[in-house]
gemmi code that builds the backbone of each chain (N, CA, C; Angstrom):
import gemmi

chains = {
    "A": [
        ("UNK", (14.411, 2.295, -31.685), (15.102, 2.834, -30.513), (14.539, 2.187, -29.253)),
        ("UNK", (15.285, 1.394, -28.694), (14.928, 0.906, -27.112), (14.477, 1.696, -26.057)),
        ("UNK", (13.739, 2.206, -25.736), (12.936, 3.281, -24.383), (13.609, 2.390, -23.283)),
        ("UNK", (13.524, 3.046, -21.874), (13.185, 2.445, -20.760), (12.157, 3.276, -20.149)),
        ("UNK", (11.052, 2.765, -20.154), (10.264, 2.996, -18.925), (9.569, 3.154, -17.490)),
        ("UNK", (10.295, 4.374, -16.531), (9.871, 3.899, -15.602), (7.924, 4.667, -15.306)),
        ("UNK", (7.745, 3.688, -14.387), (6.344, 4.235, -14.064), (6.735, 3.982, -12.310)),
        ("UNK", (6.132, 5.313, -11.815), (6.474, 5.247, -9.899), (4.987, 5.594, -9.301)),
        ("UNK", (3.558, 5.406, -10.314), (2.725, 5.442, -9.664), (1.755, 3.944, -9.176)),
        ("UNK", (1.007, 4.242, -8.580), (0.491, 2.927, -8.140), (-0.842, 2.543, -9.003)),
        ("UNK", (-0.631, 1.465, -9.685), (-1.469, 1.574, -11.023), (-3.211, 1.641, -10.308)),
        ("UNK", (-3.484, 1.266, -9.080), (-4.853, 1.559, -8.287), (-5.125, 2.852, -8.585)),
        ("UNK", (-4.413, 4.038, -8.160), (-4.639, 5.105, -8.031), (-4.385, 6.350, -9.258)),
        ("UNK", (-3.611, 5.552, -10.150), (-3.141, 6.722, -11.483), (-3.363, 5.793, -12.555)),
        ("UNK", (-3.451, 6.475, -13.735), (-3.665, 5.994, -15.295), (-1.974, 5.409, -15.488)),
        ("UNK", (-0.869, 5.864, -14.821), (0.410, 5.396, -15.495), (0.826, 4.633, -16.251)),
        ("UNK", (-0.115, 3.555, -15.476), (0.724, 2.441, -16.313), (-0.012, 1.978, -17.373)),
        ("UNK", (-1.317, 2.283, -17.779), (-2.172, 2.326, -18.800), (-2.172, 2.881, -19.630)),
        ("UNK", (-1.485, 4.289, -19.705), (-1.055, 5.324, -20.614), (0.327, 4.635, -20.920)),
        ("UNK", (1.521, 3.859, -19.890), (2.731, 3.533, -20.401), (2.524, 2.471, -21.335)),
        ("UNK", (1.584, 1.649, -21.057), (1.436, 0.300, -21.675), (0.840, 0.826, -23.430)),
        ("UNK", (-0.112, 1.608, -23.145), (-0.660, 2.176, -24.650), (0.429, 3.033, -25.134)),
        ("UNK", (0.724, 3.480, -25.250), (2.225, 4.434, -25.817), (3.686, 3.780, -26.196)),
        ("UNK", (3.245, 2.844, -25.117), (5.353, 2.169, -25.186), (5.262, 1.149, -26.436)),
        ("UNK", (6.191, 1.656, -27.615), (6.702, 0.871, -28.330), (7.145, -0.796, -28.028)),
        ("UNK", (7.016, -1.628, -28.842), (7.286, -2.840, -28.401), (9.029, -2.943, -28.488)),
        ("UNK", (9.506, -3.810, -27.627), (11.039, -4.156, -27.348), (11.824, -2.879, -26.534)),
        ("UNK", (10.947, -2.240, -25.968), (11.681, -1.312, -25.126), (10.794, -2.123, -23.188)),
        ("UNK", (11.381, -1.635, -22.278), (11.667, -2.064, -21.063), (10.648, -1.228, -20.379)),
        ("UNK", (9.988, -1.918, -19.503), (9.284, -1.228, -17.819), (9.969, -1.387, -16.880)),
        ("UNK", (10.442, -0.338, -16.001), (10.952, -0.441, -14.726), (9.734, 0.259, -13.681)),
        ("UNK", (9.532, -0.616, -12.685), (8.014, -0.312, -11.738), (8.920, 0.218, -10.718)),
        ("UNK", (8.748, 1.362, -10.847), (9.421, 1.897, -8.729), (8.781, 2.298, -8.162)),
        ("UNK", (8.811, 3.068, -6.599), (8.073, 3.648, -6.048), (7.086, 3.104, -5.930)),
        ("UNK", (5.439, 3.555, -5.751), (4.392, 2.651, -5.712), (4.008, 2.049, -6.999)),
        ("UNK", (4.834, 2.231, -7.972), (4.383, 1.482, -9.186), (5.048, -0.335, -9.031)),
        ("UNK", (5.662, -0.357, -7.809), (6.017, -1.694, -7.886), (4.756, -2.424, -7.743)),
        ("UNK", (3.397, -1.299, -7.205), (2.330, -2.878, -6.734), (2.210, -3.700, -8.139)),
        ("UNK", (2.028, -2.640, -9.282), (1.829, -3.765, -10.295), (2.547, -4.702, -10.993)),
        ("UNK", (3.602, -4.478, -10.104), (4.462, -5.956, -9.828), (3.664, -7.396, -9.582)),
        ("UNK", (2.546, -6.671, -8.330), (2.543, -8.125, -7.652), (1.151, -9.297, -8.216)),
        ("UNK", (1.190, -10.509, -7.551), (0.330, -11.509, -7.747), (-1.055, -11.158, -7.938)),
        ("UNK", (-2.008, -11.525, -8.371), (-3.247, -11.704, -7.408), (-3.954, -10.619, -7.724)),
        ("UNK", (-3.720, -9.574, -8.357), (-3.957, -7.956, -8.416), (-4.682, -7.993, -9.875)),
        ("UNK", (-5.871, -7.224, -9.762), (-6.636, -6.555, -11.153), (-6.209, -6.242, -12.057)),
        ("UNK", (-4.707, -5.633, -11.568), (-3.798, -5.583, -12.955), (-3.219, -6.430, -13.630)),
        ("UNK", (-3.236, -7.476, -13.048), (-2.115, -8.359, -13.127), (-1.984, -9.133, -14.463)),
        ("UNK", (-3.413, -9.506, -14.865), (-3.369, -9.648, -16.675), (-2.825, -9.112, -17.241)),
        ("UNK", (-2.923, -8.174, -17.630), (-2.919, -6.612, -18.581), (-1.713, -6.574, -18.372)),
        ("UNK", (-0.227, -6.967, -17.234), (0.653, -6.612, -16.988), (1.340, -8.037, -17.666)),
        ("UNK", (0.832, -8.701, -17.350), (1.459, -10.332, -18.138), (1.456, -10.320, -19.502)),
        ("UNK", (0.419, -9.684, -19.892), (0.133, -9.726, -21.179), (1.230, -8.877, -22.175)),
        ("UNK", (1.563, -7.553, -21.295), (2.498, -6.787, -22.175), (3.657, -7.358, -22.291)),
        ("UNK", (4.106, -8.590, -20.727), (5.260, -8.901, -20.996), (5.511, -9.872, -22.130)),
        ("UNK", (4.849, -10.132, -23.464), (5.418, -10.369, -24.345), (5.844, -9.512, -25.607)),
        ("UNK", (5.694, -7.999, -25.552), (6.379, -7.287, -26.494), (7.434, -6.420, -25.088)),
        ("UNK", (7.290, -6.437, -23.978), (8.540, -5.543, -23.129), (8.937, -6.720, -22.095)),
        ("UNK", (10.034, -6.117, -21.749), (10.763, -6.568, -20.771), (10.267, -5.925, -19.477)),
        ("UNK", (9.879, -6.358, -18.044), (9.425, -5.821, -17.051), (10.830, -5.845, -16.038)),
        ("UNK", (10.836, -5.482, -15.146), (11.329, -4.909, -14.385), (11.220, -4.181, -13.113)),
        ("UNK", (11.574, -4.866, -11.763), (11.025, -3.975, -10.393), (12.335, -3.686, -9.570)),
        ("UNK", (11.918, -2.624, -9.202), (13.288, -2.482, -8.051), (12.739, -2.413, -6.609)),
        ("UNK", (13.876, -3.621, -6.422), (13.833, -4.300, -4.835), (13.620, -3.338, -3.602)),
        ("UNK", (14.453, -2.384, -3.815), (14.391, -1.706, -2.208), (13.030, -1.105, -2.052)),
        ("UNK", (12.656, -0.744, -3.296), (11.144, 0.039, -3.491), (10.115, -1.172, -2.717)),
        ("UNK", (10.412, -2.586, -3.486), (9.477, -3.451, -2.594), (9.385, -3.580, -1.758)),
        ("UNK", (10.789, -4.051, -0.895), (11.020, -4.394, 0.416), (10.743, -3.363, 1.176)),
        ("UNK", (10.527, -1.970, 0.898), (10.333, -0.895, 1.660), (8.621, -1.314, 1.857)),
        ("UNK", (7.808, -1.436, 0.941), (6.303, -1.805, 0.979), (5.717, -3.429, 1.749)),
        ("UNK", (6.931, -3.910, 2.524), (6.813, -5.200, 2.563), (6.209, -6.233, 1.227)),
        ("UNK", (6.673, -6.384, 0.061), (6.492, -7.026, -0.903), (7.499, -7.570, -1.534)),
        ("UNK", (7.425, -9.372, -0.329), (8.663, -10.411, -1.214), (8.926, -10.824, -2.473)),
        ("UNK", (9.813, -11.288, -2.798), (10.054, -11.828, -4.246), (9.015, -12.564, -4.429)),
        ("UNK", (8.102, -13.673, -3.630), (7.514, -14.434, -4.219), (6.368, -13.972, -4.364)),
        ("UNK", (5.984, -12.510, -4.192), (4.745, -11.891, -5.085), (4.779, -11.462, -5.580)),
        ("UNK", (6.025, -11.670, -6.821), (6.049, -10.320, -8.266), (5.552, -11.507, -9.004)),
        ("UNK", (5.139, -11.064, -9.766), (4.708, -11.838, -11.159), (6.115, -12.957, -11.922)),
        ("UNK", (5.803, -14.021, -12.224), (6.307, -14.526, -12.869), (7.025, -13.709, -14.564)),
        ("UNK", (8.277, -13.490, -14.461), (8.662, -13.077, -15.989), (9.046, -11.726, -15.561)),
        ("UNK", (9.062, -11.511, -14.278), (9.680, -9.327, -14.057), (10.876, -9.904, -12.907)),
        ("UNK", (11.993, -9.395, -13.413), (13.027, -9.556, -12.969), (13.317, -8.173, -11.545)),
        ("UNK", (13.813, -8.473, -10.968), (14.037, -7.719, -9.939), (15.249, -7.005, -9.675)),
        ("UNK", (15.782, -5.614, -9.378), (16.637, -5.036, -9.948), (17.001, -4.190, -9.060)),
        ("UNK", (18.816, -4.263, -8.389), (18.868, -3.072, -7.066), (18.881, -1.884, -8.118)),
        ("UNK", (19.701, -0.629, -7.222), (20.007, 0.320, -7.626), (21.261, 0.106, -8.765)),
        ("UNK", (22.267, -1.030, -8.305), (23.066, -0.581, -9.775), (22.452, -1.211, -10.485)),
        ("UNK", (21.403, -1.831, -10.739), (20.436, -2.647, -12.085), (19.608, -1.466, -12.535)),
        ("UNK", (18.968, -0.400, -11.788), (18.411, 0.368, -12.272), (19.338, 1.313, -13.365)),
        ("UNK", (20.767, 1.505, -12.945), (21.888, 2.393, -13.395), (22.591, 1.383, -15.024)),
        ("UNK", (22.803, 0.170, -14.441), (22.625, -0.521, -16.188), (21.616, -0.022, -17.140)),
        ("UNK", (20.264, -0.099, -16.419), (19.119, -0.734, -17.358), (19.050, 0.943, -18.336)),
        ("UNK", (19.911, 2.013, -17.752), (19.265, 3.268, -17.774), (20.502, 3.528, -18.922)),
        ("UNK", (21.752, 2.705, -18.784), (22.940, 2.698, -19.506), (22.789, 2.448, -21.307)),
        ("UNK", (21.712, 0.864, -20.396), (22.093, -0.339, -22.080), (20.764, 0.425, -22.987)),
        ("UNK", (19.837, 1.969, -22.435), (18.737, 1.729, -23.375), (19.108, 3.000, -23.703)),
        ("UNK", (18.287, 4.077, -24.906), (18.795, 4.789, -25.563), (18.401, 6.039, -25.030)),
        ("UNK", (17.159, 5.826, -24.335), (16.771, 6.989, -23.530), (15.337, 6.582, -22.434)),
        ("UNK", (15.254, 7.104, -21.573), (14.067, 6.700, -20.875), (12.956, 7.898, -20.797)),
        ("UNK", (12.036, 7.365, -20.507), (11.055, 8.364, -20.407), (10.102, 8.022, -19.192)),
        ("UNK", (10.083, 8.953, -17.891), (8.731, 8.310, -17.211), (7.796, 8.906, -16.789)),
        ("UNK", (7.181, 8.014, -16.410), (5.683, 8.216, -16.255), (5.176, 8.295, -15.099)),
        ("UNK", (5.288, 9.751, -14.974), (4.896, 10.315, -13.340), (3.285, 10.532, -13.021)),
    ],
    "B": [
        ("UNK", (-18.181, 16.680, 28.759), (-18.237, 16.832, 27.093), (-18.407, 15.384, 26.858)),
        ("UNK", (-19.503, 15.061, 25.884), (-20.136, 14.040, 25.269), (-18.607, 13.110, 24.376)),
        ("UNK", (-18.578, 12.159, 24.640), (-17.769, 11.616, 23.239), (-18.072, 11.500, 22.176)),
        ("UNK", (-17.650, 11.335, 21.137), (-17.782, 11.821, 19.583), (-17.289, 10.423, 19.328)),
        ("UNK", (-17.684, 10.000, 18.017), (-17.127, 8.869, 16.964), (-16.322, 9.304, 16.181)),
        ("UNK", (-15.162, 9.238, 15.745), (-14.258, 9.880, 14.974), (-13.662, 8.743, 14.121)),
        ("UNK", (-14.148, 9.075, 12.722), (-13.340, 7.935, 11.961), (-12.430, 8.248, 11.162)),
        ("UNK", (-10.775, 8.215, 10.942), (-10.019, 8.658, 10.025), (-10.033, 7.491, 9.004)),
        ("UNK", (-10.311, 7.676, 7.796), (-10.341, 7.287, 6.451), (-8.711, 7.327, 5.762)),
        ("UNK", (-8.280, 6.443, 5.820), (-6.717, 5.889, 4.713), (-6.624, 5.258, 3.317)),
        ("UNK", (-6.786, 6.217, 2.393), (-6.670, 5.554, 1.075), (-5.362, 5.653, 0.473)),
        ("UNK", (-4.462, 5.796, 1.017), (-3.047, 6.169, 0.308), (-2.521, 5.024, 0.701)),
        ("UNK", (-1.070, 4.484, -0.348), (0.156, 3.749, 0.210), (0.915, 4.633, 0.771)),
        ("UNK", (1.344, 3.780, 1.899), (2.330, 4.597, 2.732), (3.769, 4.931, 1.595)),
        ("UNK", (4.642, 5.625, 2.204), (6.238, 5.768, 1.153), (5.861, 6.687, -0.268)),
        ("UNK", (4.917, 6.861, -0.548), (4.669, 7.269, -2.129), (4.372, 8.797, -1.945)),
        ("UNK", (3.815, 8.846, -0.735), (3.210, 10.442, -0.699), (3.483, 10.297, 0.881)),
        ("UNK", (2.999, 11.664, 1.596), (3.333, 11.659, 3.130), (2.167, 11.157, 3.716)),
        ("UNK", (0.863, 11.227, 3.087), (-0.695, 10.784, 3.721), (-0.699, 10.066, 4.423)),
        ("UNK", (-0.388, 8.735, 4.913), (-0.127, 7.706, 5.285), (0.329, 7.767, 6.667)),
        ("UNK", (1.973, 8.497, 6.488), (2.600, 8.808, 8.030), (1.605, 10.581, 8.744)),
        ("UNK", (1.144, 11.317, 7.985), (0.266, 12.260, 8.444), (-0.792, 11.664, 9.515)),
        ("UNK", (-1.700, 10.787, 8.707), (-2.232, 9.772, 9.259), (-2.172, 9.836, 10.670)),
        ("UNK", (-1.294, 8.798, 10.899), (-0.510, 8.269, 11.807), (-0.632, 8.955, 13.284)),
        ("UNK", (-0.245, 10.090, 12.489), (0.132, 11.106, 13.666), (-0.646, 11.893, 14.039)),
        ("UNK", (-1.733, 12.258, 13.403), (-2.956, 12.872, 13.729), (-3.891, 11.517, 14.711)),
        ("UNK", (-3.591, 10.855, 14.326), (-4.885, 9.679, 14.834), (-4.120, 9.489, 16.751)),
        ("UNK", (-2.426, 9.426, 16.633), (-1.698, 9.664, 17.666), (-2.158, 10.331, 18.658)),
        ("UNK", (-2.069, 11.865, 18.148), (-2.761, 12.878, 18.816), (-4.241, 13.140, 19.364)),
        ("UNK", (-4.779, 12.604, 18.368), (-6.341, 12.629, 18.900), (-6.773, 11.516, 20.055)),
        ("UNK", (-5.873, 10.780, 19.988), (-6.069, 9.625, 21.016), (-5.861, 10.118, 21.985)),
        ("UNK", (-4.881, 11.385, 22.768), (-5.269, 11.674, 24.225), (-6.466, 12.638, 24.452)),
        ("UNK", (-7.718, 12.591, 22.966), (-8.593, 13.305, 23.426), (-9.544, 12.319, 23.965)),
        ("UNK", (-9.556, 11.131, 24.115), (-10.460, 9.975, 24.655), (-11.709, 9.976, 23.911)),
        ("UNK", (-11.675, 9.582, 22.875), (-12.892, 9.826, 21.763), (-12.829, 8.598, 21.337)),
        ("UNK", (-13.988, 8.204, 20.722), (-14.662, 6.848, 20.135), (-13.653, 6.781, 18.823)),
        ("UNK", (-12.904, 6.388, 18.450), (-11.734, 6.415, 17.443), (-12.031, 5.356, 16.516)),
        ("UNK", (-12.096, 5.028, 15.368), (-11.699, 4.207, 14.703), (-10.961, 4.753, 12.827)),
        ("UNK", (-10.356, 3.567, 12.561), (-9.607, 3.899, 11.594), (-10.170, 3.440, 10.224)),
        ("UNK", (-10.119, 3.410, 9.219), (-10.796, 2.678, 7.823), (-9.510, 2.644, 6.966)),
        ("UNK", (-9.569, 1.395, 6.121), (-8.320, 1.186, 5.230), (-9.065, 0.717, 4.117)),
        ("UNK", (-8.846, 1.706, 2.970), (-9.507, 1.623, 1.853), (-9.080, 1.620, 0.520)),
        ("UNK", (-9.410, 1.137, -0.549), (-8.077, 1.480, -1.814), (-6.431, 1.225, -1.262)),
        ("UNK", (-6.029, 1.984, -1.680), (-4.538, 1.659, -1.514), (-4.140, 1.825, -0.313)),
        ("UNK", (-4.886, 2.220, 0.602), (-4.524, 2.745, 2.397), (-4.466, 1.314, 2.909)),
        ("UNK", (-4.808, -0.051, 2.506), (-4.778, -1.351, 2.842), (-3.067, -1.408, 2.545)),
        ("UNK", (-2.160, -0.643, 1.726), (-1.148, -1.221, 1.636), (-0.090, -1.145, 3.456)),
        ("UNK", (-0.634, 0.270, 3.590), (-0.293, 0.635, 4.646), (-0.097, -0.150, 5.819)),
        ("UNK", (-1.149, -1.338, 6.474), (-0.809, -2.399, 7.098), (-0.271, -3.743, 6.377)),
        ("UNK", (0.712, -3.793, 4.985), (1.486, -4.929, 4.747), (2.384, -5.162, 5.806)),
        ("UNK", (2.691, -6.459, 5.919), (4.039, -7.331, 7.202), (5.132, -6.928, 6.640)),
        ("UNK", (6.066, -6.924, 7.233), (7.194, -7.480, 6.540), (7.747, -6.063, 5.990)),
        ("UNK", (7.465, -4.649, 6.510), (7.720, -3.753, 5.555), (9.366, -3.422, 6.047)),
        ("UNK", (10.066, -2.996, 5.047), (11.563, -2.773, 5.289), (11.944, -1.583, 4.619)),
        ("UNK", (12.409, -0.756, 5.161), (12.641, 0.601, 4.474), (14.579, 1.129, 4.445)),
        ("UNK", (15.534, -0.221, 4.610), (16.754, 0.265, 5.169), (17.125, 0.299, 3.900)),
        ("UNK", (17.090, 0.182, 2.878), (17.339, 0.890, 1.310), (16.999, 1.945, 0.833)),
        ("UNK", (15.757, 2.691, 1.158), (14.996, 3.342, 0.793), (15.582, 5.100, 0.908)),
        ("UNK", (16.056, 5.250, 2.320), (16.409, 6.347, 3.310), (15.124, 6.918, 3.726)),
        ("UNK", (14.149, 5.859, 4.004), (12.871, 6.565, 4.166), (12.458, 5.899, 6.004)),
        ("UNK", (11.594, 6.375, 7.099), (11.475, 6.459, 8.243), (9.984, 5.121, 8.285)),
        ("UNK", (10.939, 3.449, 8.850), (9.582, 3.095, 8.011), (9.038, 3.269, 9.578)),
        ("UNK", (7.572, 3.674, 9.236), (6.426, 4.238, 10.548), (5.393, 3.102, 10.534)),
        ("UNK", (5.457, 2.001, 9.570), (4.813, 0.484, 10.148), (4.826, -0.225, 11.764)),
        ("UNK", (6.001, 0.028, 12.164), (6.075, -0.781, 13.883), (5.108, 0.268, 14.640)),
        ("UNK", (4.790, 1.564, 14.272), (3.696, 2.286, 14.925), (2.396, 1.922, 15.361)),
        ("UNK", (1.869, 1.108, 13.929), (0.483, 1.072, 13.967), (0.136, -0.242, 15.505)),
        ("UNK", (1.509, -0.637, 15.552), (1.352, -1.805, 16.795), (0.994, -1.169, 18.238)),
        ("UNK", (1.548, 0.336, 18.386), (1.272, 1.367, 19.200), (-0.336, 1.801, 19.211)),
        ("UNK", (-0.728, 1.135, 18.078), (-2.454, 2.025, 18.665), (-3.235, 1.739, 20.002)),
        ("UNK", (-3.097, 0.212, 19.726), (-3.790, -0.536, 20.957), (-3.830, -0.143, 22.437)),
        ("UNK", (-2.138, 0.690, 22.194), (-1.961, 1.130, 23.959), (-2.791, 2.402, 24.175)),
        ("UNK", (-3.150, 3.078, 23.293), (-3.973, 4.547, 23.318), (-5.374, 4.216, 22.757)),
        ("UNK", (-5.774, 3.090, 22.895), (-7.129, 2.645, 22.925), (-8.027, 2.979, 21.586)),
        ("UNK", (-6.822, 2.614, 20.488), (-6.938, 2.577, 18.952), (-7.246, 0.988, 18.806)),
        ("UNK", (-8.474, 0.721, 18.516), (-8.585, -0.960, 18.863), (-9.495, -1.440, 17.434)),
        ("UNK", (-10.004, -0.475, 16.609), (-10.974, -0.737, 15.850), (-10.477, -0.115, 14.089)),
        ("UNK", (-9.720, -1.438, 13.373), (-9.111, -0.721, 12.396), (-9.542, -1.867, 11.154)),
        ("UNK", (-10.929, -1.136, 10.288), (-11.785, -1.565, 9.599), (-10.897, -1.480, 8.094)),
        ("UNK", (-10.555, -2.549, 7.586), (-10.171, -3.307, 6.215), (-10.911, -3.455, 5.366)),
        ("UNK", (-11.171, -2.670, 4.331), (-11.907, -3.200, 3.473), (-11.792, -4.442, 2.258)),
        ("UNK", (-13.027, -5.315, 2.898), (-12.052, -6.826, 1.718), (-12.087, -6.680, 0.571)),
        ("UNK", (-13.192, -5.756, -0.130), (-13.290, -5.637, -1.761), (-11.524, -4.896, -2.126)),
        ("UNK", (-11.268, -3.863, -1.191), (-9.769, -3.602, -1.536), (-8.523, -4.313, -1.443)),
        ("UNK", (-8.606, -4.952, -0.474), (-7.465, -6.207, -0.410), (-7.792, -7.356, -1.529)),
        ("UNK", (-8.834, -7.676, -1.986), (-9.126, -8.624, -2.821), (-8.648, -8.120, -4.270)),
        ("UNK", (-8.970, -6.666, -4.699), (-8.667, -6.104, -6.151), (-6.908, -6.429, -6.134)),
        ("UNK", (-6.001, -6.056, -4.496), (-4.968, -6.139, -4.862), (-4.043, -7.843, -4.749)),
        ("UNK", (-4.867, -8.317, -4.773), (-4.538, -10.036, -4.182), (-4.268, -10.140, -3.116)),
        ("UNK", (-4.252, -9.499, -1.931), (-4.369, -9.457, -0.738), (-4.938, -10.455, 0.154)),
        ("UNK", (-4.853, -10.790, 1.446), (-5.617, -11.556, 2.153), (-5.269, -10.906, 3.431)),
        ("UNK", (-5.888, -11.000, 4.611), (-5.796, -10.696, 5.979), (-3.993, -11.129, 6.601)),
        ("UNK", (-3.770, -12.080, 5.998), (-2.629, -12.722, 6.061), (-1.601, -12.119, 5.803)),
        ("UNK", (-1.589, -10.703, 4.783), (-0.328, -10.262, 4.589), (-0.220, -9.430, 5.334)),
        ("UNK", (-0.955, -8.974, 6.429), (-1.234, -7.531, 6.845), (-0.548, -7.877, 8.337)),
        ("UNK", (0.261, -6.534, 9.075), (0.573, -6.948, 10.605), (-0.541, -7.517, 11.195)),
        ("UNK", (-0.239, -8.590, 12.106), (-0.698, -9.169, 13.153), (-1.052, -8.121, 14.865)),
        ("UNK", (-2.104, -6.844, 14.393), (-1.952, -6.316, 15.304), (-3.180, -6.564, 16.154)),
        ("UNK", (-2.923, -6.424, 17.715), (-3.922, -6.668, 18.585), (-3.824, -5.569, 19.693)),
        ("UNK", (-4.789, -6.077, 20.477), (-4.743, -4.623, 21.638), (-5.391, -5.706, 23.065)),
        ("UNK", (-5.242, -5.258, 24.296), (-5.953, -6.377, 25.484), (-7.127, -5.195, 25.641)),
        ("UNK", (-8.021, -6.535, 26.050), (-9.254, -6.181, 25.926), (-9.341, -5.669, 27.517)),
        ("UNK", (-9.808, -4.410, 27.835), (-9.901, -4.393, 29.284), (-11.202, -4.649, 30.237)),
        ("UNK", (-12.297, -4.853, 28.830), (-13.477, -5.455, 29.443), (-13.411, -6.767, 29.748)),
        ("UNK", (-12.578, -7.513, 28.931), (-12.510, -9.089, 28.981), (-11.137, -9.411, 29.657)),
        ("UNK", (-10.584, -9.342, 31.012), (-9.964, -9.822, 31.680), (-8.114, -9.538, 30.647)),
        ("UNK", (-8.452, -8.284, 30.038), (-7.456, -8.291, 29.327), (-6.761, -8.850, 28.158)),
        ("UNK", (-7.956, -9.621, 27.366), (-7.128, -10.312, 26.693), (-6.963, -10.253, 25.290)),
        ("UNK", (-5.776, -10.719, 24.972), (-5.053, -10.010, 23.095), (-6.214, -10.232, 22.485)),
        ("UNK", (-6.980, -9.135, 22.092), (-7.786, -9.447, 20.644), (-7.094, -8.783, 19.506)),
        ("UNK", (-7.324, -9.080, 18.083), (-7.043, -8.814, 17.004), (-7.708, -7.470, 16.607)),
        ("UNK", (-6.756, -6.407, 16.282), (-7.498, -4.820, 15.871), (-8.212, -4.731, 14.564)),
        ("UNK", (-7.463, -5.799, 13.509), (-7.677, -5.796, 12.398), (-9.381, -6.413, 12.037)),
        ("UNK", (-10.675, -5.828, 11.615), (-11.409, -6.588, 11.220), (-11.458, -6.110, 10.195)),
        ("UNK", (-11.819, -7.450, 9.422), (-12.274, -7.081, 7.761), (-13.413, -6.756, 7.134)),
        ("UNK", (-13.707, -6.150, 6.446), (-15.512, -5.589, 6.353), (-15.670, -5.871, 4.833)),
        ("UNK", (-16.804, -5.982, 4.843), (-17.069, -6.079, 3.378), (-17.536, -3.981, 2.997)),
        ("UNK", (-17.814, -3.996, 1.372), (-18.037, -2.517, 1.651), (-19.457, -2.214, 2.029)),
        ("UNK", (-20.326, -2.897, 2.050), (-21.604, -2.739, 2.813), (-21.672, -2.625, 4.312)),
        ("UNK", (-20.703, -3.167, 4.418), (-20.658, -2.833, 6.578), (-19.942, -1.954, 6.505)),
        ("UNK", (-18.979, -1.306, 6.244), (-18.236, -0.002, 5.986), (-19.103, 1.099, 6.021)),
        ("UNK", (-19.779, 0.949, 4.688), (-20.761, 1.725, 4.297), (-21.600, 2.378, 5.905)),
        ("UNK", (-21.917, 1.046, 6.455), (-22.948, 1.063, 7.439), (-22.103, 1.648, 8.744)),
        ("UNK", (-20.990, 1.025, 9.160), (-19.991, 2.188, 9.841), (-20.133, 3.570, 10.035)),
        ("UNK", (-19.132, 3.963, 8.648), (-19.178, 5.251, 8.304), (-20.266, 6.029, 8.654)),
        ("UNK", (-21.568, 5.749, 8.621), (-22.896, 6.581, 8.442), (-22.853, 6.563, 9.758)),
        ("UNK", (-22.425, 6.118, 10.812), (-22.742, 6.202, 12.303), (-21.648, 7.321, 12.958)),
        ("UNK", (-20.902, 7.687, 12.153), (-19.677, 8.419, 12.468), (-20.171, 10.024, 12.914)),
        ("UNK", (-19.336, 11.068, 13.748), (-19.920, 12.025, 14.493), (-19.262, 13.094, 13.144)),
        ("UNK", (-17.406, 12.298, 13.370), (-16.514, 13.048, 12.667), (-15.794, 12.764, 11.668)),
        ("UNK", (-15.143, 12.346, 10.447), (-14.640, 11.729, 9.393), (-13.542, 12.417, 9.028)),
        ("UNK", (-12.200, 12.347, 9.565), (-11.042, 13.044, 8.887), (-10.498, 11.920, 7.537)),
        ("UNK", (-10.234, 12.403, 6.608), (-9.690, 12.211, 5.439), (-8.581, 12.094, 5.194)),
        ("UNK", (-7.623, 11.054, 4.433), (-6.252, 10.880, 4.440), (-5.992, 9.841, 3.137)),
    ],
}
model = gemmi.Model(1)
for chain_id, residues in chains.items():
    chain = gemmi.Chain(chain_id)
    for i, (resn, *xyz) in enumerate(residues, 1):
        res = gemmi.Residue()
        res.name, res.seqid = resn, gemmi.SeqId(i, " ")
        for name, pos in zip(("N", "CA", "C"), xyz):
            atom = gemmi.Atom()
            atom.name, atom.element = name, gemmi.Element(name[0])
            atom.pos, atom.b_iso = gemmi.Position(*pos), 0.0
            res.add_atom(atom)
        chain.add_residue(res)
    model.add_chain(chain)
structure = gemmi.Structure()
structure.add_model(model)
structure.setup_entities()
C-alpha cells in the first residue's frame, strides 16, 4: 500500500522526520510542509539522512510553505520535487492513504 | 531609573508557531522603554532573519520587513549564532541585510546583524540584567 507522508515539523526542533523516516515503508512518498520544508534544504545536518531515504521514497516540498520562509528552489536538495497546492491535492489522490506526522 | 540590559532570546521559525511574531512585538514595545536592548537568534530563531521571505500563498502576515524597523527604535544589536546557521547550511548571506545609522559616528549605516560564535554568546548572555524567552 503506497502511504503519503506529510511531516510539518522542523526536523531541528522535533523527532518527525526521524520517527517518519524509521516507520515509513519503502515506495510510499514524503511531503515536507510547514516548517518541515527546512529539511528540504542544502547544507543542513539533515541533509544526508534525507538523501539517503530518497532511494526507497519519493520526496516532496510544497512551494508556498518555502517561499513563505524565504527558501528558493535552488536550496532544496537535489531529487525532491516541488509541489503547489494542486500537487499536494494529486499526491493525496494517486496514494492510498496518508498519514502525518505532527 | 538606572538602564537595564535586556536580552530577548529567539529560537523558533517564524510561520510555524506565533513565537517569532510575539517576539517582534514585545521587543517593539520595550523599545520606548529606552533600555540597553539586544536580541539573540538561536536554533531555529536564525530562520527568522532569512531574505527573500514571501508569504502571498500562505494567507499568513509576513512580519520579516519589520525587523528592518528595529534600527529606528535603537534595536541595533542582533546576535546570530554561527554554530546555528552552520547546522542549517546557512551563511550571513541568506539573512536580511539589516542596518541602523550610527548616531555616535556621524550617522552612518552600520550592519545590526553580528555573528557570534557560541562562546561569545555565552559571554553576552551572562552580562544580561533581563532575558525574555521566545
Amino acid at each position: 500500500m503506497a502511504m503519503l507522508h506529510t511531516i510539518n515539523k522542523s526536523p531541528f526542533e522535533r523527532n518527525s522526520l526521524d520517527s517518519c523516516l524509521r516507520l515509513a515503508r519503502d515506495g510510499g512518498s514524503v511531503l515536507l510542509i510547514e516548517d518541515g520544508v527546512y529539511a528540504a534544504t542544502k547544507g543542513t545536518k539533515v541533509a544526508d539522512k534525507v538523501t539517503a531515504a530518497m532511494g526507497r521514497m519519493k520526496f516532496y516540498v510544497l512551494g508556498p510553505d518555502m517561499k513563505a520562509r524565504g527558501i528558493s528552489e535552488d536550496k532544496i536538495l537535489d531529487g525532491i520535487q516541488v509541489v503547489d497546492y494542486g500537487g499536494f491535492v494529486d499526491l493525496v489522490a494517486e496514494h492510498d492513504n496518508v498519514q502525518s506526522w505532527l | 531609573m538606572s538602564v537595564k540590559k535586556f536580552m530577548y532570546v529567539n529560537r523558533k521559525a517564524p510561520y510555524g508557531t506565533i513565537y517569532a511574531l510575539e517576539s517582534l512585538e514585545v521587543v517593539l514595545i520595550g523599545a520606548a522603554f529606552e533600555q540597553d536592548v539586544s536580541l539573540a537568534f538561536v536554533d531555529d530563531g536564525v530562520y527568522q532573519l532569512m531574505k527573500g521571505q514571501d508569504t502571498s500563498e500562505v494567507g499568513m502576515k509576513n512580519f520579516s520587513p519589520t525587523y528592518n524597523a528595529l534600527g529606528d527604535y535603537d534595536v541595533n544589536k542582533l546576535y546570530v549564532e554561527k554554530e546555528s546557521l552552520e547546522e542549517r547550511g546557512l551563511t550571513v548571506d541568506d539573512l536580511m541585510p539589516l542596518t541602523y545609522e550610527d548616531e555616535n559616528d556621524d550617522y552612518k549605516e552600520k550592519p545590526s546583524i553580528r555573528v557570534v560564535t557560541s562562546e561569545e554568546l555565552s559571554a553576552i548572555m551572562d552580562e544580561q540584567d533581563v532575558v525574555l524567552s521566545f
